[in-house]
Residue, then its C-alpha position, 0 to 999 in steps of 0.5 A: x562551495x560544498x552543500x552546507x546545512x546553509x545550502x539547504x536551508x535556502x534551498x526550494x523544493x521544485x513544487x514550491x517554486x512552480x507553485x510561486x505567486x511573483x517571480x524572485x531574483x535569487x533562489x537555489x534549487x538542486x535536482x536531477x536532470x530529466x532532459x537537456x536540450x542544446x542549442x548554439x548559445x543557450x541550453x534548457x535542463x528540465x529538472x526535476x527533484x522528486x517534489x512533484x510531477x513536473x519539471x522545472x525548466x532551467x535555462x542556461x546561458x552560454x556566459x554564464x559561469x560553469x557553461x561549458x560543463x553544465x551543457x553537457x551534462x547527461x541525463x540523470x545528472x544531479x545540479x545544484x543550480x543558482x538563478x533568477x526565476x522569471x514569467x516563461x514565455x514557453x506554453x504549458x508554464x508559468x516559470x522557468x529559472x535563469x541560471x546565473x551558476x550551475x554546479x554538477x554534484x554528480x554526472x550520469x553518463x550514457x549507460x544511465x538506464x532511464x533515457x528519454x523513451x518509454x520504459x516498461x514496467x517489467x524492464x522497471x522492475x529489474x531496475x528497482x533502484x532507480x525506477x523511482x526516478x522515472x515518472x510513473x514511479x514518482x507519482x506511484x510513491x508520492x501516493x504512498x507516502x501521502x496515504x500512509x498520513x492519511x491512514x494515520x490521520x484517520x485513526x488519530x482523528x478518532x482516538x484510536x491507539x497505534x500498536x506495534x505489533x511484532x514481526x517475529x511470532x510464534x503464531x499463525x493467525x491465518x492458520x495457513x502455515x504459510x510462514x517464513x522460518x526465523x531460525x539460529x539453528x544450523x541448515x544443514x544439521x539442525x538438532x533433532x529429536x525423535x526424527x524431527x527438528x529440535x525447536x527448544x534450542x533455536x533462539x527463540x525455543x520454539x518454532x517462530x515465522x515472520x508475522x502474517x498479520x498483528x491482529x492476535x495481538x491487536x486483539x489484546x490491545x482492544x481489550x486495553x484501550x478500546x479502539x487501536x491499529x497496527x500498520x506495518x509489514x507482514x509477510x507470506x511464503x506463498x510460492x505465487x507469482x500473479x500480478x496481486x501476491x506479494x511475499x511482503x507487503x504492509x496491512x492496516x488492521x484496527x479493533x474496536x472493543x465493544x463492537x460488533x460487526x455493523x459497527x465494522x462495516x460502518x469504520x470500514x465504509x468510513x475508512x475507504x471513503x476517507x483514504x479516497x477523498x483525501x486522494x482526490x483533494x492532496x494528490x490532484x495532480x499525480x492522480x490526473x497522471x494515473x487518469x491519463x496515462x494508466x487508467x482512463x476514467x480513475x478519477x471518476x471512479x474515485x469520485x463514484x466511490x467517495x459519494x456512493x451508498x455503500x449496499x450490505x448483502x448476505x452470502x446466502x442472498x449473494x449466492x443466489x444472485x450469482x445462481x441466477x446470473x444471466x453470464x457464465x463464470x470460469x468459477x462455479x458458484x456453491x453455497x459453501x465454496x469461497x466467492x471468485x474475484x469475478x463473482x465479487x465484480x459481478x455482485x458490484x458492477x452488475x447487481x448493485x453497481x457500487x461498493x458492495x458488504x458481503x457477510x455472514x460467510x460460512x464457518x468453514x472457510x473463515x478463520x477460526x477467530x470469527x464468531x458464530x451466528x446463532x445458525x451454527x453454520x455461518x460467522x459474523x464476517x464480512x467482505x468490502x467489494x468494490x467495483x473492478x476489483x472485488x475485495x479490498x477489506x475483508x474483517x470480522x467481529x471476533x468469538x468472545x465466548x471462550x468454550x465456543x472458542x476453544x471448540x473452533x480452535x480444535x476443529x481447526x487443529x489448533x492447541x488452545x495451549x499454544x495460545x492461552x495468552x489469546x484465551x485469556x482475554x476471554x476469560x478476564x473482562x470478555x467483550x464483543x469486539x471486531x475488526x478488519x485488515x486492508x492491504x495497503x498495496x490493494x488500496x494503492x493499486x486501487x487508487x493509482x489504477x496500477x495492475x500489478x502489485x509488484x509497482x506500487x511497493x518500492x523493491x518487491x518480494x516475490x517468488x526468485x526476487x529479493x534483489x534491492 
């Protein structure tokens, strides 16, 4: 019999059969095989079909139709599996599915990678096509997938509009140009004129990247609709290869019109403690995973930071703090100077000892959009800090005011004519407005206790790797 659309409406999913409340006598399911362990008349297949963590143990009889060859399956063979589901008498679950009919949809012979031993990351990462396969990985990417609802469920139940901003731009929102090229234009001899390249006749007829970020146009949306987010992909052509960059990687970035940047701090300690209790309450069983086998104590944590206060602190007073610290730091510690992640760890853990909003930073290293205080030497920014990590949010309330605007973007080296359309909306109806961004992959190293970036996105894009 072929897989039908039939096959697959009778089908059961490996989560729902484990989570059954009586046995059945009939039921399908398909899966992989993780293990198979032979005996002289009976083989047990634990398979598994990506639904959850746990393996549905299938035993086979030796009378049963197709025996022979279902015994003898390789590990990463996908089943198609026929039976009766009863009580196991085997400790640690509840059931177990006496096949009565096993069908082999595709076999895996000995050279398949992922065999019954431990696996590490790195050698994971070169394999990226089937690390999802692989415990860890299951759990890694039912947790994305499960917080990606949850993002927009948080936005939804809050009225704000989802805005999908491009990926092909004109500009650099960080002001880094540290931008991916997008060109039509011939490599090797590209048009020039006067001894530079000449952007005109490229597709787009001016100089375009891939996007590091939709808040420009975020901005504008605000303007229009109040309260809006973008979630999607970005990318930065930073030529570094530690375990918390990525070349793309996906950010969360709301605006709110007629806010300011108490009102931000208040969504993003709203936003953080929601994604974190719903984790808790929706992934309980991944998360007791990750809490054994890659973060002792995650859970916790995670507990800690749903019920905590959340202390707000100015970079001024921060600076005198880590002054005054009792411990050495790598990095030293000036007024002026961006704060380190072990600065930031230091301010949560040791001097708060919880999740932390630094503001008011220094004009001089924030990005020119950020509005200025009433000092002329700090902006209306602020940091979420939490404990272990340091940064998870960074936001701002945005520069309404268009002559001081302007101002900042020519100190910047930025040409107001370059971004009219972004001025504009400082013209017509000008309105206190703020937002932040939060990495998603942060967010997921957070939550999961992965360390490094590279495992908590399904195929990585880092220096030398775009393989997959």
């Amino acid at each position: 019999m072929s897989v039908t659309s039939e096959t697959r409406s009778r089908r059961m999913r490996v989560a729902g059969v484990l989570q059954a409340c009586r046995p059945m006598p009939a039921l399908w399911v398909c899966g992989w095989v993780r293990t198979v362990r032979r005996g002289k008349d009976i083989t047990f297949v634990a398979l598994n079909d990506g639904s959850c963590l746990e393996n549905l143990q299938v035993v086979l009889d030796s009378r049963m139709e197709g025996y022979a060859a279902a015994a003898h399956c390789g590990t990463g063979a996908a089943l198609h599996v026929e039976g009766e589901l009863v009580a196991s008498p085997a400790a640690g679950q509840s059931w177990e599915l006496h096949a009565r009919r096993v069908r082999i949809l595709g076999d895996a012979d000995g050279d398949y990678p992922l065999q019954k031993k431990r696996h590490s990351f790195e050698y994971l990462r070169s394999i990226a096509h089937l690390r999802p396969r692989a415990n860890t990985f299951g759990a890694v990417f039912r947790m994305r997938s499960a917080l990606s609802f949850a993002v927009h469920s948080f936005f939804r139940e809050r009225g704000f509009l989802y805005v999908h901003t491009p990926i092909i731009t004109a500009n650099d929102c960080e002001g880094a140009g540290e931008m991916f090229r997008v060109s039509t234009l011939p490599a090797e001899q590209p048009p020039m004129v006067e001894e530079s390249i000449d952007w005109r006749q490229d597709f787009f007829g001016e100089k375009t990247g891939l996007t590091v970020s939709g808040q420009l146009q975020g901005e504008l949306f605000a303007t229009a609709f109040s309260d809006i987010y973008t979630f999607g992909p970005t990318f930065r052509a930073e030529n570094s290869n530690t375990s918390r960059h990525a070349a793309e990687f996906w950010m969360i970035e709301p605006e709110m019109a007629f806010a300011d940047l108490a009102d931000d701090c208040v969504l993003a300690e709203d936003f953080l403690r929601y994604l974190v209790r719903f984790a808790l309450d929706s992934c309980s069983g991944d998360l007791e995973f990750f809490d054994q086998r890659i973060e002792p104590g995650l859970i916790d944590k995670l507990e800690k930071l749903a019920t905590a206060d959340f202390f707000v602190m100015t970079y001024d007073e921060a600076v005198r703090r880590l002054e005054r610290a009792p411990v050495g730091f790598e990095y030293p510690v000036a007024w002026g100077a961006d704060l380190q992640s072990e600065h930031e760890r230091y301010l949560t853990e040791q001097v708060v000892g919880g999740p932390l909003f630094v503001t008011d930073y220094p004009a001089d290293i924030k990005a020119f959009y950020m509005r200025l205080n009433d000092d002329g030497r700090t902006v209306a920014a602020m940091d979420l800090l939490v404990p272990r990590v340091g940064e998870i949010i960074g936001g701002s309330q945005r520069e309404e005011r268009l002559v001081v605007l302007q101002e900042k973007m020519r100190k910047a080296g930025i040409d107001p004519a370059r971004l009219d359309w972004y001025l504009d909306i400082r013209r017509w109806g000008s309105c206190p407005h703020a937002g932040f961004g939060l990495g998603f992959e942060r967010l997921l190293m957070y939550v999961t206790g992965m360390e490094n970036i590279r495992d908590v996105i399904p195929f990585p894009r880092t220096p030398g790797n775009a393989r997959f």
